[in-house]
N, C-alpha and C positions, 0 to 999 in steps of 0.2 A: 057724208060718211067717208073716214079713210081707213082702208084695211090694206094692209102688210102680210103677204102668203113669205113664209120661209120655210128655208126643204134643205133635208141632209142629204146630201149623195157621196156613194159608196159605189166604186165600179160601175160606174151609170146606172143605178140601182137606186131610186129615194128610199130611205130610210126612214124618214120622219119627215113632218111638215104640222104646222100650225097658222093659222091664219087670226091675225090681230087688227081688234077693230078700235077707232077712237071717235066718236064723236062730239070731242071738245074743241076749243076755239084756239087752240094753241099753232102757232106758224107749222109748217109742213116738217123745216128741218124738227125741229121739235117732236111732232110725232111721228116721225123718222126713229131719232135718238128714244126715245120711250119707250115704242113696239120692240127696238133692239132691245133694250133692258128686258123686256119681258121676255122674247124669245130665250135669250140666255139660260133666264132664270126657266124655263120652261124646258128647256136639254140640258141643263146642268153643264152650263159652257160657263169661260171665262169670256168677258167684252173683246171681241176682235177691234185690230185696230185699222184705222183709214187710212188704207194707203193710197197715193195720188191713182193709182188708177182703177182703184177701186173706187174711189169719189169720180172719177172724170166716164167711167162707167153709169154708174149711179144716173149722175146729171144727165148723159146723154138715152140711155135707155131704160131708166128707171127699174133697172136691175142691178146687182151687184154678187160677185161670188167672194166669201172670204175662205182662201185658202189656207193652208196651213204656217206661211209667211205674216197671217194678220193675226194669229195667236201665239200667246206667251209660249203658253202650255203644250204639249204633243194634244193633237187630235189621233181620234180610231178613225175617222171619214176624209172623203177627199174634201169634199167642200161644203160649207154653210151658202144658199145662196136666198137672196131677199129679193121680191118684187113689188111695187105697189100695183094693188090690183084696181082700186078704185080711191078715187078723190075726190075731195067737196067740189 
């Protein structure tokens, strides 16, 4: 099973948080990319985008924050942050 926890934080203060599960056969980055759609779609965000050291995050700690530099759009919070909590 792989689940993906994401959390809005606000002043050091979580906001929101949702935890997304997949148990299909699709490669990692994959349901990576997916659970992201989902979370979006679940805060009413626009897709942040990957910037190098939010991927170079990612790969080495399996977390990631997206700041307000990885959306189009103005955010109301400081950051979007994603972590994998569990893997096949």
């Amino acid at each position: 099973m792989f689940r993906l926890w994401a959390k809005i934080f606000k002043d050091n203060r979580m906001l929101k948080d949702t935890c997304i599960e997949d148990a299909g056969t699709d490669t990692r980055t994959h349901k990576v990319f997916h659970a992201l759609d989902e979370i979006c779609y679940q805060f009413d965000l626009g897709k942040p985008v990957w910037l190098d050291k939010t991927i170079s995050d990612f790969k080495r700690y399996r977390k990631a924050r997206f700041t307000q530099d990885s959306f189009m759009e103005s955010i109301d919070f400081d950051y979007l942050e994603i972590q994998i909590i569990e893997e096949d």
